[in-house]
C-alpha positions as CSV (number, residue, x, y, z in Angstrom):
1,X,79.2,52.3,119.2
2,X,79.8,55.7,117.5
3,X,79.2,56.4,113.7
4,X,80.6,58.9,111.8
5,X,81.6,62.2,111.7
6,X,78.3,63.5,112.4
7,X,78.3,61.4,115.8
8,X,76.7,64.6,118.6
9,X,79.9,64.9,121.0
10,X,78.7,67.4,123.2
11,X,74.8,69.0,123.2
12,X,74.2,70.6,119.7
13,X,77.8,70.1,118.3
14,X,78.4,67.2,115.1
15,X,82.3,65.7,114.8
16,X,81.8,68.0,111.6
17,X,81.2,71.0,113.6
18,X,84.1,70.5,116.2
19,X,86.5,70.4,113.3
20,X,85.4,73.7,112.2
21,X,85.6,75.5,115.1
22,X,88.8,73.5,116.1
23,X,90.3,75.6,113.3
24,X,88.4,78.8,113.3
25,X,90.3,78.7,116.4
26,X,93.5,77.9,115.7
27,X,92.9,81.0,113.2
28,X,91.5,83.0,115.8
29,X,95.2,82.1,117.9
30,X,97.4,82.9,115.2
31,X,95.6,86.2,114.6
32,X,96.1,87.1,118.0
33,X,99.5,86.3,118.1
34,X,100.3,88.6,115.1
35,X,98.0,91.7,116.4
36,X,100.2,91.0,120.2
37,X,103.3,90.5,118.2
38,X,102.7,93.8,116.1
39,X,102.3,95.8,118.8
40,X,106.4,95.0,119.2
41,X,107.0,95.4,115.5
42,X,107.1,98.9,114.8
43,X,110.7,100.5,112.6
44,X,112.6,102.5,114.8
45,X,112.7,106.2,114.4
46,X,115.7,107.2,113.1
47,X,117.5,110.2,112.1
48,X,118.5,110.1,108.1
49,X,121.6,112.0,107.0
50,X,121.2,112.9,103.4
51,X,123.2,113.1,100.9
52,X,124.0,113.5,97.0
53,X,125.1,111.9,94.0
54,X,128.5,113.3,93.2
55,X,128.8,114.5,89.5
56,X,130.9,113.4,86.6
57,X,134.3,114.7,86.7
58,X,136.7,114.7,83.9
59,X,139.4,114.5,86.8
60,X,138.7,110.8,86.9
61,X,139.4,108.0,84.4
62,X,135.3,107.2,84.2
63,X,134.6,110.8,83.1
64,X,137.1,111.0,81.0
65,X,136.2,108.1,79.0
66,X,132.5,108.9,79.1
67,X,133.5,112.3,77.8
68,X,135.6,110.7,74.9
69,X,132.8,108.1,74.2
70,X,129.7,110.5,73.2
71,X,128.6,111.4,69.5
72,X,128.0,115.4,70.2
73,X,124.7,115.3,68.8
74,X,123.3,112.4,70.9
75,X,121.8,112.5,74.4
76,X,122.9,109.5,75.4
77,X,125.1,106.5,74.3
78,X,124.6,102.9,75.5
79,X,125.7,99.6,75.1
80,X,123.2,96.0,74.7
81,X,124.4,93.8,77.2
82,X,122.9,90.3,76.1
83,X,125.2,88.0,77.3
84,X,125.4,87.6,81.3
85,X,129.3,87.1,81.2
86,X,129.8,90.0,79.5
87,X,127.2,91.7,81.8
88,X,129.3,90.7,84.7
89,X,132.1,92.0,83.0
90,X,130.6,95.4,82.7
91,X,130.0,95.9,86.4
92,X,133.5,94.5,87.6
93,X,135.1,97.1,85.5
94,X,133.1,99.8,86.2
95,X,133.6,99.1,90.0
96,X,137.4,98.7,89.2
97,X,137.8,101.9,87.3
98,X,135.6,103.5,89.8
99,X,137.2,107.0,92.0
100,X,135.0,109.1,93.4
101,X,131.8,107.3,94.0
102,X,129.7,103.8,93.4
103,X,125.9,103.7,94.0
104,X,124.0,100.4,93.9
105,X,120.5,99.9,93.6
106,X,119.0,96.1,93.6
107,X,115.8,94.1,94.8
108,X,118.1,91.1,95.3
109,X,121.6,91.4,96.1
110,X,122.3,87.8,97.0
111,X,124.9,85.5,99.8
112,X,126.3,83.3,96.9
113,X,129.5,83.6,94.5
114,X,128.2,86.3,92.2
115,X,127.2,88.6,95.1
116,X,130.1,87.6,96.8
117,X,132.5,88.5,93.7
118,X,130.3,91.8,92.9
119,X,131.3,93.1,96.9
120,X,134.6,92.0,97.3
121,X,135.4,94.1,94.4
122,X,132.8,97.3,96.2
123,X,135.1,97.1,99.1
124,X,138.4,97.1,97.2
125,X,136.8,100.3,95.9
126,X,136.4,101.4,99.2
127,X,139.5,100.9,100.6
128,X,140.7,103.1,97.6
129,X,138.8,106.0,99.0
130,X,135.5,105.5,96.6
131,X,132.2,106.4,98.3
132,X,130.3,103.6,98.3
133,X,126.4,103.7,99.0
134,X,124.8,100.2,98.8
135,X,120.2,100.1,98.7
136,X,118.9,96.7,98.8
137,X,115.2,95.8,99.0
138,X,114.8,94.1,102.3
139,X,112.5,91.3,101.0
140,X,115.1,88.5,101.1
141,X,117.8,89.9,103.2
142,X,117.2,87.2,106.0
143,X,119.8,85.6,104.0
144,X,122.4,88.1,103.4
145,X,122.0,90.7,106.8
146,X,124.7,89.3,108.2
147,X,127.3,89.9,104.9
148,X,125.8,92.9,104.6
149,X,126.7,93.9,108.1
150,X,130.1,93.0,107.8
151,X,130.3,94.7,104.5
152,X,129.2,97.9,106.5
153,X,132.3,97.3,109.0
154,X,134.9,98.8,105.7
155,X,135.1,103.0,105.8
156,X,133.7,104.6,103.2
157,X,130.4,102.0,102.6
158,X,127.2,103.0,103.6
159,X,123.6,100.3,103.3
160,X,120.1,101.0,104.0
161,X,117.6,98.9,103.5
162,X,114.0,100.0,101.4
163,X,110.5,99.5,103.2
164,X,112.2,96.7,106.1
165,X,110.4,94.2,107.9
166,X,110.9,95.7,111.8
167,X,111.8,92.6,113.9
168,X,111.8,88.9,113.4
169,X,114.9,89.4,110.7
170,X,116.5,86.2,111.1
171,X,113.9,83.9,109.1
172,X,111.5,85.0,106.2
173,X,108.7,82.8,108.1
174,X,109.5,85.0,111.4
175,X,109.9,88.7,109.1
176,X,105.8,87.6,107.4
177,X,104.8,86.5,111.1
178,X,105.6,89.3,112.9
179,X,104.5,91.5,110.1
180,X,101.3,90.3,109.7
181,X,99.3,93.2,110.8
182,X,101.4,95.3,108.6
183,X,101.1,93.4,105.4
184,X,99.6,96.0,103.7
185,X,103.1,97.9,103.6
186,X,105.6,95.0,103.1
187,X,103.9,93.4,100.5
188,X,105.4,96.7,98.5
189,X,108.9,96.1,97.1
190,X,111.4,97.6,95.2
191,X,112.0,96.4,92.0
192,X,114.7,98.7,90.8
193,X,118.0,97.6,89.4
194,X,121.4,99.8,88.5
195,X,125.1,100.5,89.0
196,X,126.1,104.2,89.2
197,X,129.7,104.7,88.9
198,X,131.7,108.3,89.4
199,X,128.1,109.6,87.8
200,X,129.2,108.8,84.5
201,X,128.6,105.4,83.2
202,X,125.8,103.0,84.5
203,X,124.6,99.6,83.9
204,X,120.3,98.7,84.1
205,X,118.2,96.3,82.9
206,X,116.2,93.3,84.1
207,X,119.4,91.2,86.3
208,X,119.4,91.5,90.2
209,X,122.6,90.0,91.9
210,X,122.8,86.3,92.1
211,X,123.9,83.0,90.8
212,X,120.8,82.8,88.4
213,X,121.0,85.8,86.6
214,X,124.6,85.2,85.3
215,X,124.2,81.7,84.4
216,X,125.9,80.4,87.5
217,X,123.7,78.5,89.0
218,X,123.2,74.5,88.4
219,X,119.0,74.7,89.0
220,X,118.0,77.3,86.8
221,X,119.2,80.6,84.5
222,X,117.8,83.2,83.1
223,X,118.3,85.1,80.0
224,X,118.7,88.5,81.0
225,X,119.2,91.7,79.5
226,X,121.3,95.2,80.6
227,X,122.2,98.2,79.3
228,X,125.7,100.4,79.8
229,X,124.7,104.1,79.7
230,X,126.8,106.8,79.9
231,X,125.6,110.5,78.4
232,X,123.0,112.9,80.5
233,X,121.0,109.9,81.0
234,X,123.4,108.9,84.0
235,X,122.6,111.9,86.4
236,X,119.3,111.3,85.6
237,X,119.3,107.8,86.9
238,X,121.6,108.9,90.2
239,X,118.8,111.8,90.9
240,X,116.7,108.7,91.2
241,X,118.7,106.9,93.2
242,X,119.0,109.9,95.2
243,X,114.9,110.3,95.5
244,X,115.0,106.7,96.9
245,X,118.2,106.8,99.4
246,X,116.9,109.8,101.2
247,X,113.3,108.5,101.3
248,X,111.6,108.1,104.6
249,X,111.0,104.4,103.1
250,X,114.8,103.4,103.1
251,X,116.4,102.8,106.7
252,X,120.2,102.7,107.9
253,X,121.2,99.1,108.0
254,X,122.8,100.0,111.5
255,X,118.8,100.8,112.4
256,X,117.8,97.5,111.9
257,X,120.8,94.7,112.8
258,X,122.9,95.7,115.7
259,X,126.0,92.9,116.5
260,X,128.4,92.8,119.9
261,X,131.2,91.9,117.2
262,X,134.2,94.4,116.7
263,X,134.7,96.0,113.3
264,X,137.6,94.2,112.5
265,X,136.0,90.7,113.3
266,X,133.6,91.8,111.2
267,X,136.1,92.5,108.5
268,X,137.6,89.2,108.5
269,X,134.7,87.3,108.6
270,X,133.3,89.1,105.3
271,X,137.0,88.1,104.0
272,X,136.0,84.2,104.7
273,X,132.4,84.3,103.6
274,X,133.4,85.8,99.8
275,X,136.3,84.2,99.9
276,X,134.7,81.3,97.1
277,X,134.9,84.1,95.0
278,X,138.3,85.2,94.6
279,X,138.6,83.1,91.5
280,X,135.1,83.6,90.0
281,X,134.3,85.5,86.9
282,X,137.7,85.9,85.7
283,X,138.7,89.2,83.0
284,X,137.5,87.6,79.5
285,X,139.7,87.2,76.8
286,X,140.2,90.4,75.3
287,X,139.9,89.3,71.8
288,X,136.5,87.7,71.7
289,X,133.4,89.8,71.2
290,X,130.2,89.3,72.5
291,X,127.3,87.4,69.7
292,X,126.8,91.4,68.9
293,X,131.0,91.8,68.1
294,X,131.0,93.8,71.5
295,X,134.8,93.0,73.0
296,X,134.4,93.0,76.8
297,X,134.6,96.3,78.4
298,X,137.2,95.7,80.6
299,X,139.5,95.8,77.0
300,X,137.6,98.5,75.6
301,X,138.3,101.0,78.7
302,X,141.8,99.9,78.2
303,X,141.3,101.8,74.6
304,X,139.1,104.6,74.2
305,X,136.4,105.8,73.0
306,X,134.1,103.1,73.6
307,X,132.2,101.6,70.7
308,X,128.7,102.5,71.8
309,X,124.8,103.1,70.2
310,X,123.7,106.4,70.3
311,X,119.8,108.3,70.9
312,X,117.7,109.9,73.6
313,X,116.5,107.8,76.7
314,X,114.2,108.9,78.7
315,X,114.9,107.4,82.1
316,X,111.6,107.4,84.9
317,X,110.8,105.5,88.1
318,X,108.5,104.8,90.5
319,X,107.9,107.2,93.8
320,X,109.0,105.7,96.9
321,X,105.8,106.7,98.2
322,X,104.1,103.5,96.2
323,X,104.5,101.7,99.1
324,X,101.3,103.8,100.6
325,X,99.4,101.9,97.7
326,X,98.8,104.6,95.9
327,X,98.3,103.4,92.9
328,X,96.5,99.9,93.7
329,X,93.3,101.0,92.1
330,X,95.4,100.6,88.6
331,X,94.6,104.6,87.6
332,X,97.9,106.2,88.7
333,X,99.5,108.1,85.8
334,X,102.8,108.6,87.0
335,X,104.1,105.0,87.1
336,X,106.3,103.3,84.8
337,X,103.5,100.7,83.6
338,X,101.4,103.8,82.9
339,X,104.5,105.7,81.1
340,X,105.0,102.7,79.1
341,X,101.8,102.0,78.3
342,X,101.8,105.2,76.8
343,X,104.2,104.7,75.2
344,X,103.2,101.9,73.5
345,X,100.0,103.6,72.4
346,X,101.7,105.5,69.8
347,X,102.8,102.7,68.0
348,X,101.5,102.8,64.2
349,X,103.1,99.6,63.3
350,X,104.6,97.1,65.2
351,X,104.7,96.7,69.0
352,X,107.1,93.2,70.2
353,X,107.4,92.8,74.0
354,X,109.3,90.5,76.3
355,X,108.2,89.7,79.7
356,X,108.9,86.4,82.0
357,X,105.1,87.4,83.7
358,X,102.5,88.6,81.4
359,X,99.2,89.5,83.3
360,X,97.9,92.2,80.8
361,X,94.4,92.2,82.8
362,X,91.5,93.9,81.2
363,X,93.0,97.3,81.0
364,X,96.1,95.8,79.2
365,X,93.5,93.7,77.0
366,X,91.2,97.0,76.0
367,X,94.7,98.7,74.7
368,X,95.8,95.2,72.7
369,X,92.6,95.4,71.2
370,X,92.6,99.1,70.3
371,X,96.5,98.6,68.7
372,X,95.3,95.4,66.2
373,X,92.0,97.2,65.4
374,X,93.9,100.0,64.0
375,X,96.4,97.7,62.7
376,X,99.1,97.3,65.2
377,X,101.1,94.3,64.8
378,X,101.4,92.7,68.5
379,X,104.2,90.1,69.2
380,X,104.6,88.7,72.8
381,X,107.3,86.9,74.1
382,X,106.7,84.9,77.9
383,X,107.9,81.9,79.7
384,X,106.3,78.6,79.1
385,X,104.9,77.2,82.3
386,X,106.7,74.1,82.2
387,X,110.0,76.7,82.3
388,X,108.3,79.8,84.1
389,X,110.1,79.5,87.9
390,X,106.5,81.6,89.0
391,X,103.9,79.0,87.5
392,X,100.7,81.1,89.1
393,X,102.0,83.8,86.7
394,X,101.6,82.0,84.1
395,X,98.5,80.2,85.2
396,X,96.3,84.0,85.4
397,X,98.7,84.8,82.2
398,X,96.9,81.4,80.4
399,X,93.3,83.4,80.6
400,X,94.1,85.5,78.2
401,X,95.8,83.8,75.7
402,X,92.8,82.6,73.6
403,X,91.3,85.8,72.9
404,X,94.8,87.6,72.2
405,X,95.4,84.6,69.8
406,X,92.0,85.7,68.3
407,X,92.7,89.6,68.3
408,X,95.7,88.6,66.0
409,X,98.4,88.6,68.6
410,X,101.4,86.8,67.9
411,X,102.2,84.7,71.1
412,X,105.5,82.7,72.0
413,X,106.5,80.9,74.9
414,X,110.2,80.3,75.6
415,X,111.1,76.9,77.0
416,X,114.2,75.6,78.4
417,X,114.2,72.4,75.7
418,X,113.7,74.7,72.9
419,X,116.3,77.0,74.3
420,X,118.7,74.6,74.7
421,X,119.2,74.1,70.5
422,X,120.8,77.2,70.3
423,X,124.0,76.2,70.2
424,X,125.4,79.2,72.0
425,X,122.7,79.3,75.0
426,X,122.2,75.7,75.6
427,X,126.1,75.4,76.2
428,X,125.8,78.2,79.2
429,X,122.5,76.3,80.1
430,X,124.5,73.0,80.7
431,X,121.8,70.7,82.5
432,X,120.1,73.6,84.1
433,X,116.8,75.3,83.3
434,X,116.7,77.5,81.1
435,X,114.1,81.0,81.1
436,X,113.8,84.0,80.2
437,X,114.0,87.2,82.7
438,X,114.3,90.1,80.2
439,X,111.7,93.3,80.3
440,X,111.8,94.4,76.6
441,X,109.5,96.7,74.4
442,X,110.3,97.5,71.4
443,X,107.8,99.8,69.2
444,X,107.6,100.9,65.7
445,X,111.3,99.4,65.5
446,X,112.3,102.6,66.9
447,X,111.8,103.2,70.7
448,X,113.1,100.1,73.0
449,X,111.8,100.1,76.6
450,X,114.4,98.3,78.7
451,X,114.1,98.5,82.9
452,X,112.6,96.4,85.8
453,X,109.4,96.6,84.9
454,X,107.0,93.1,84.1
455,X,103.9,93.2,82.7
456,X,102.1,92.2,85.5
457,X,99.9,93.9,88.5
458,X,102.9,93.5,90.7
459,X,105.0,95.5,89.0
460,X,101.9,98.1,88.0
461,X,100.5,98.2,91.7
462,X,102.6,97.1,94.1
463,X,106.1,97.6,93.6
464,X,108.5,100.5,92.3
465,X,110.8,100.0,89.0
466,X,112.7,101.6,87.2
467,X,112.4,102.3,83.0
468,X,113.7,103.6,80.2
469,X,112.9,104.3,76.7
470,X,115.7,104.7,73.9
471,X,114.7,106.7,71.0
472,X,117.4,104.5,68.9
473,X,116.5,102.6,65.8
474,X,120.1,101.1,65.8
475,X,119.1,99.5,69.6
476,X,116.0,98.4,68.7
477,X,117.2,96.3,65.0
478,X,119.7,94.6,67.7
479,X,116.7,93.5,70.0
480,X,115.0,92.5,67.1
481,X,117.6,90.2,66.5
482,X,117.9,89.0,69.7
483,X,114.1,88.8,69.7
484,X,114.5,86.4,66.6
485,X,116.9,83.8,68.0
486,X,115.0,83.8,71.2
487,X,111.6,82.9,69.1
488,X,113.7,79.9,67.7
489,X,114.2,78.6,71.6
490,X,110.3,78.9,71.5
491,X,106.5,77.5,71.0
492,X,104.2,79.5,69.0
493,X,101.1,79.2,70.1
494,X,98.5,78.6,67.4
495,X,94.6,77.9,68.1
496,X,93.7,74.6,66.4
497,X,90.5,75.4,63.5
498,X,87.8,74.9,64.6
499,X,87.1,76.4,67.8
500,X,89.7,77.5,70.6
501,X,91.9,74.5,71.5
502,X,95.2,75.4,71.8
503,X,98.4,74.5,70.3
504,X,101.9,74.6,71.0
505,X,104.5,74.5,67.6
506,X,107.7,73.7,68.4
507,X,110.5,73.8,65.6
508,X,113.9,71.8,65.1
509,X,115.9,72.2,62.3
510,X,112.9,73.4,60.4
511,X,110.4,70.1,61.2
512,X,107.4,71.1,63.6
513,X,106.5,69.4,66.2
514,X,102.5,70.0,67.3
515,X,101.7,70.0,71.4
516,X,97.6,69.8,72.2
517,X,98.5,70.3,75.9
518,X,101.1,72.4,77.3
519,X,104.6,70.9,77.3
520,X,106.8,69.6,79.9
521,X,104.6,70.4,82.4
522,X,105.3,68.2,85.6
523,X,103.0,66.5,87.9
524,X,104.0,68.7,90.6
525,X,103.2,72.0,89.3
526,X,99.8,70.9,87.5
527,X,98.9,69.5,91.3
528,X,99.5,73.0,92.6
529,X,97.2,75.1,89.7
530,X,94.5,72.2,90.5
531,X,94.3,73.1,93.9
532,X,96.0,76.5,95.2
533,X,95.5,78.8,91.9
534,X,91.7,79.0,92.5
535,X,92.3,80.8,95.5
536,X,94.6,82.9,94.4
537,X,93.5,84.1,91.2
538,X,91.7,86.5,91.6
539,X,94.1,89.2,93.3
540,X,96.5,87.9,89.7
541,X,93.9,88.5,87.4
């Protein structure tokens, strides 16, 4: 009769000791199967044919109005783009307007209604003659080759794709699998998001392209924030965008997908795919502003000049050549983390920040604690976890939340309940989950930081971004604002005297409600910080 799992099976080897080695093994196979499948998963060797932003032109509307638009001592004038329909609205009239030339940068340009809407409009731009070139990270294009293949099939478009997985394109699973012994490289991204149009207005900020992002989608939305730019900040941002198109990271998308379809079947079956957007965001009625008495900017270009904010922005990314993991060890000075940081370390008063991930590590920790020692003011702004749609993040973020609470740091977690009593945002919420997205810095109420970038290792170490700081104290009184009314859709966090328990304040119609344990949290997500975070944490922390 045979006991347990210790029970000898064969000479020297326990029941135990069969298991292990039964998935050593396994291991060992799947190993091997990624080094054999590597050897086929090389990028093919292309050749790249460069090309250039073309400049702003007063022979086309776009320039014209930019033109008209600037204050003649200001570098720059932009517009805050809070709300996401209005946002929307931005980049459907720039496309419209657009002449000469489109350029379109984005980490996710998604296969749903709002990508669909945003590149039926791109290829209407072609078909007027515009040059279009589209960059897309390739991270979740196993979802949108295709559309972006037929997209390609129009004259006048041209997409590559940044730092692509080689082979296996048709799944994510398959793209990871057959990368495996390139992981090193793919686990890079680009982060970047903008809109060049005829190089003289652009729109940036924290959205990518998809449902989520403009409060379209019936899981979960994200408060988001853009800017419109127009002023020499704009061929700034497209000598960027050139940097990255030209890079020997970006490939053709041609490279990459080939198809036995003709160009016209192609066409047509773009034409049925976006078809579910032909009614979607429709032009906004021209006589209601925005919650900052912005009117929609498909009126305003209807009426020039445009009613903008003006200052100096200093716009900055990332080298394409982060994907070599250059600056992994956390010391490289020419990133945007270490430009903002920076940045941030001239502050004499007052620093408030809003990020959806908040991993400040030690390095980030050392500078907190150098700004309130020298009596900085530090306000931080992050998702709850209950509301946070990457709860790790806000697992390794939860290490550090006692001692910033100590160091004087003013700490506030945005939830979808709490978001939902503003009347205004809970009615675009609807029964959907509500968080925030935004990457905003605002220091000394007089520089605003606005770009890609979170404050996490990700976006420090791994992948490139984009940034900008406004020297404009009008911008940064309106994201103080904004700031406030997202703080109402908020806990503050508060440590409970004595000791370092912590508390979560929630407040409706002035009464506070006290939490001892972080709210809304469901069984699901606590089951997956019990038992995946501890293996995790340490490449978060």
């Amino acid at each position: 009769m045979m006991k347990a799992s210790h029970e000898v099976l064969s000479p020297g080897f326990s029941v135990a000791e069969m298991r292990r080695f039964g998935r050593a093994a396994i291991l060992l196979v799947f190993a091997w199967v990624a080094v054999l499948l590597q050897g086929c998963a090389s990028l093919p060797k292309v050749e790249r044919v460069p090309s250039a932003a073309i400049p702003a032109s007063q022979n086309e509307e776009l320039g014209r109005i930019a033109v008209q638009s600037m204050r003649g001592d200001a570098d720059a004038g932009v517009r805050p783009l809070p709300l996401s329909v209005f946002s929307m609205d931005a980049r459907l009239t720039l496309v419209r307007h657009a002449q000469a030339t489109l350029d379109l940068q984005y980490y996710l340009l998604q296969n749903d209604v709002t990508g669909h809407k945003l590149l039926r409009e791109v290829r209407d731009a072609a078909l007027r003659g515009v040059r279009v070139r589209i960059l897309v990270d390739d991270l979740y294009t196993s979802d949108n080759d295709l559309m972006l293949m037929e997209l390609s099939a129009y004259p006048n478009i041209e997409i590559r794709l940044f730092n692509p997985f080689p082979t296996g394109r048709a799944y994510a699973f398959t793209r990871w699998l057959f990368a495996a012994g390139d992981f090193a490289r793919v686990n890079h991204r680009m982060h970047n998001k903008m809109l060049i149009a005829d190089g003289a207005f652009a729109v940036a900020g924290g959205r990518n392209i998809a449902d989520e992002y403009f409060f379209s989608s019936k899981g979960g939305n994200f408060v988001d924030f853009d800017l419109l730019i127009t002023g020499d900040a704009v061929p700034r941002m497209a000598a960027i965008f050139d940097t990255y198109w030209n890079s020997e990271r970006v490939f053709p998308l041609h490279a990459l997908e080939t198809t036995r379809q003709t160009p016209q079947a192609l066409r047509d079956e773009f034409e049925r795919l976006t078809s579910d957007a032909i009614s979607a965001y429709p032009v906004l009625p021209a006589d209601k502003p925005d919650i900052l008495g912005y009117l929609p900017l498909s009126r305003d270009m209807q009426h020039p000049p445009l009613k903008l904010l003006y200052g100096d922005i200093n716009v900055f990314a990332d080298d394409p050549e982060k994907v070599t993991g250059r600056a992994e060890a956390g010391d490289d000075s020419t990133t945007v983390t270490a430009r903002v940081g920076k940045a941030m370390a001239t502050a004499r008063s007052e620093v408030v920040v809003s990020s959806p991930y908040f991993i400040p590590g030690k390095l980030g920790m050392d500078e907190i604690k150098f700004a309130t020692d020298h009596g900085v003011h530090i306000k931080v702004m992050t998702n709850s976890l209950a509301s946070n749609d990457e709860p790790f993040a806000s697992a390794a973020y939860g290490h550090y939340r006692v001692p910033m609470l100590k160091m004087g740091v003013e700490l506030y977690e945005i939830d979808s309940a709490q978001l939902k009593n503003d009347p205004l945002i809970g009615s675009a919420l609807g029964a959907s989950t509500g968080r925030s997205h935004s990457k905003l810095i605002v220091i000394d109420r007089k520089t605003v930081f606005v770009g890609s970038m979170n404050m996490d290792f990700r976006s420090s170490r791994l992948n490139t971004e984009l940034g900008m700081l406004v020297n404009s104290p009008e911008l940064a009184e309106v994201i103080m604002e904004l700031a406030k009314r997202v703080a109402n859709g908020s806990y503050r966090l508060q440590l409970k005297e004595p000791g370092d328990h912590l508390q979560w304040v929630a407040t409706k119609d002035g009464v506070e409600k006290i939490y001892d344990e972080e709210p809304a949290v469901d069984f699901g997500t606590r089951l997956q910080l019990l038992f995946v975070f501890p293996f995790i944490s340490e490449s978060l922390l």
